[in-house]
C-alpha positions as CSV (number, residue, x, y, z in Angstrom):
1,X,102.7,80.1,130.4
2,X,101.8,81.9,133.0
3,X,100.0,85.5,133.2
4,X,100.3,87.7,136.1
5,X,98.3,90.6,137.1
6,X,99.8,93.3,139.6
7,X,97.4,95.2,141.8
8,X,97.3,97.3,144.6
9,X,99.9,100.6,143.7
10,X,98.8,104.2,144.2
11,X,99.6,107.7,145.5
12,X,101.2,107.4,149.4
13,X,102.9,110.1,151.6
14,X,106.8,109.4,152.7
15,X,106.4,107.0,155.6
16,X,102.9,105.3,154.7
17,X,102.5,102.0,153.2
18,X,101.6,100.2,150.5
19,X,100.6,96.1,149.6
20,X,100.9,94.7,146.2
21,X,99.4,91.8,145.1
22,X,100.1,89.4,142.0
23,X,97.9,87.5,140.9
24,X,98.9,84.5,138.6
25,X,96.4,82.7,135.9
26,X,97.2,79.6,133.3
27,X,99.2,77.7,135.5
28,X,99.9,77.8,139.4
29,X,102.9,79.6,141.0
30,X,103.6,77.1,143.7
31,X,106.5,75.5,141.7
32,X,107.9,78.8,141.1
33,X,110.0,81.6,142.6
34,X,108.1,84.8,142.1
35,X,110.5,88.1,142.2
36,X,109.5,92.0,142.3
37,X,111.1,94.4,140.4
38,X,110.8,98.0,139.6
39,X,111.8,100.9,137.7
40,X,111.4,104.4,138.3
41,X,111.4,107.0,135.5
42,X,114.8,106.9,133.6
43,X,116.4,104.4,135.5
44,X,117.0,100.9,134.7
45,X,114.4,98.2,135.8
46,X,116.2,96.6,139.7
47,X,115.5,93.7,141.3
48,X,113.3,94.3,144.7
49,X,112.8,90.8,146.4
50,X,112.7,87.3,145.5
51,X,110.3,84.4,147.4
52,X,110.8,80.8,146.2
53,X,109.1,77.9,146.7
54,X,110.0,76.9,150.0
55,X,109.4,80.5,151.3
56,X,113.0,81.6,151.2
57,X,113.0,84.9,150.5
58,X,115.6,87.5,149.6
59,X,116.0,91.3,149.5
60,X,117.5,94.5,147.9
61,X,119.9,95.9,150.3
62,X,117.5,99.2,149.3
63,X,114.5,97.5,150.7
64,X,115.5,95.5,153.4
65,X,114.2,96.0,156.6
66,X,110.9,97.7,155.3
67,X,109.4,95.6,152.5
68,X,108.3,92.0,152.8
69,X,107.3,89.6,150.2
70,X,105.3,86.7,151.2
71,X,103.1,84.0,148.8
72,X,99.8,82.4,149.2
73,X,100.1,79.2,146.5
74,X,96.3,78.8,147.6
75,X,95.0,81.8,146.2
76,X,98.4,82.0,143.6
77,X,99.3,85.1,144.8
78,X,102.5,86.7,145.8
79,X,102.5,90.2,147.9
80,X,104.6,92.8,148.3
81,X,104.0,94.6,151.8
82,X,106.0,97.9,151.7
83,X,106.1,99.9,155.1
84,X,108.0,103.4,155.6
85,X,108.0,104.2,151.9
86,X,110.1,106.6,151.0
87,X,110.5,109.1,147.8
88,X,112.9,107.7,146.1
89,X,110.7,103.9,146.6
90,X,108.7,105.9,143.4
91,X,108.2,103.5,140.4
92,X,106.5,100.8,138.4
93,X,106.4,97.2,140.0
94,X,106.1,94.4,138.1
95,X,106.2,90.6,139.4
96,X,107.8,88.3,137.2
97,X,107.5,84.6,137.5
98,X,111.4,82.7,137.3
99,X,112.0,81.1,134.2
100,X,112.7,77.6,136.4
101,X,110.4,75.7,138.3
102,X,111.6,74.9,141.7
103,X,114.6,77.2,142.0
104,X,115.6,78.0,145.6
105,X,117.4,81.4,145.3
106,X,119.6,81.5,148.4
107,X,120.6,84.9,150.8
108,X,123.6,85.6,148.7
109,X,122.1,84.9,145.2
110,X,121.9,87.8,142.7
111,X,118.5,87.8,141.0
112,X,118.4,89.6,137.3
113,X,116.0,89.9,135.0
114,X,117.0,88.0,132.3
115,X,116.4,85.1,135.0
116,X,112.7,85.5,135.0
117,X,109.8,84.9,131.9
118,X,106.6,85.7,132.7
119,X,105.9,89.5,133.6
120,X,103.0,91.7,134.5
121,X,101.9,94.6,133.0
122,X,103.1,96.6,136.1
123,X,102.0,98.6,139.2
124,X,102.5,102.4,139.6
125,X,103.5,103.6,142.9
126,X,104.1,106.9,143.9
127,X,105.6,108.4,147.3
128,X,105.6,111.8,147.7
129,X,107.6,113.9,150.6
């Protein structure tokens, strides 16, 4: 199985920007789609974005626009650039590896977490106004 480790969260003003990084250990990620999630305090955990293996990439209408996930299978990381963060962007990130190998989610697909197996521990990030 594999283990992922989230990095890169922290404390940003409304408008700044942010880039996380998962990185993935026990096996590699380049025969998976790797997603982002979050969930912000009281609020159910909601899918972010979505990269699979041939780069594809989809996005939460919330997001789109201003985040962008992108993978590097060399290194076995996934990021998450966010740009123009906003308040309400406030919550824990966690990347999740899909339970699948070689899934191609497509622009109109619906990713949900019971889709996805391996988790990090999470990311904070904070945007204040």
């Amino acid at each position: 199985q594999v283990q992922l480790v989230e990095s890169g969260g922290g404390l940003v003003q409304a408008g700044g920007s942010l880039r996380l990084s998962c990185a993935a250990s026990g096996r590699t990620l380049s025969t998976y789609a790797i997603a982002w999630f979050r969930q912000a305090p009281g609020k159910e955990r909601e899918f972010v974005a979505v990269i699979s293996l041939t780069a594809r990439t989809v996005y939460a209408n919330s997001v789109k626009g201003r985040f962008t996930i992108s993978r590097d299978n060399a290194k076995n990381t996934v990021y998450l650039q966010m740009n123009s963060l906003k308040p309400e962007d406030t919550a824990v990130y966690y990347c999740a590896a899909d339970r699948s190998s070689f899934r191609d989610w497509g622009s109109n697909s619906d990713p949900g977490i019971a889709d996805f197996g391996s988790w990090g521990q999470g990311s904070q990030v904070t945007v204040s106004s």
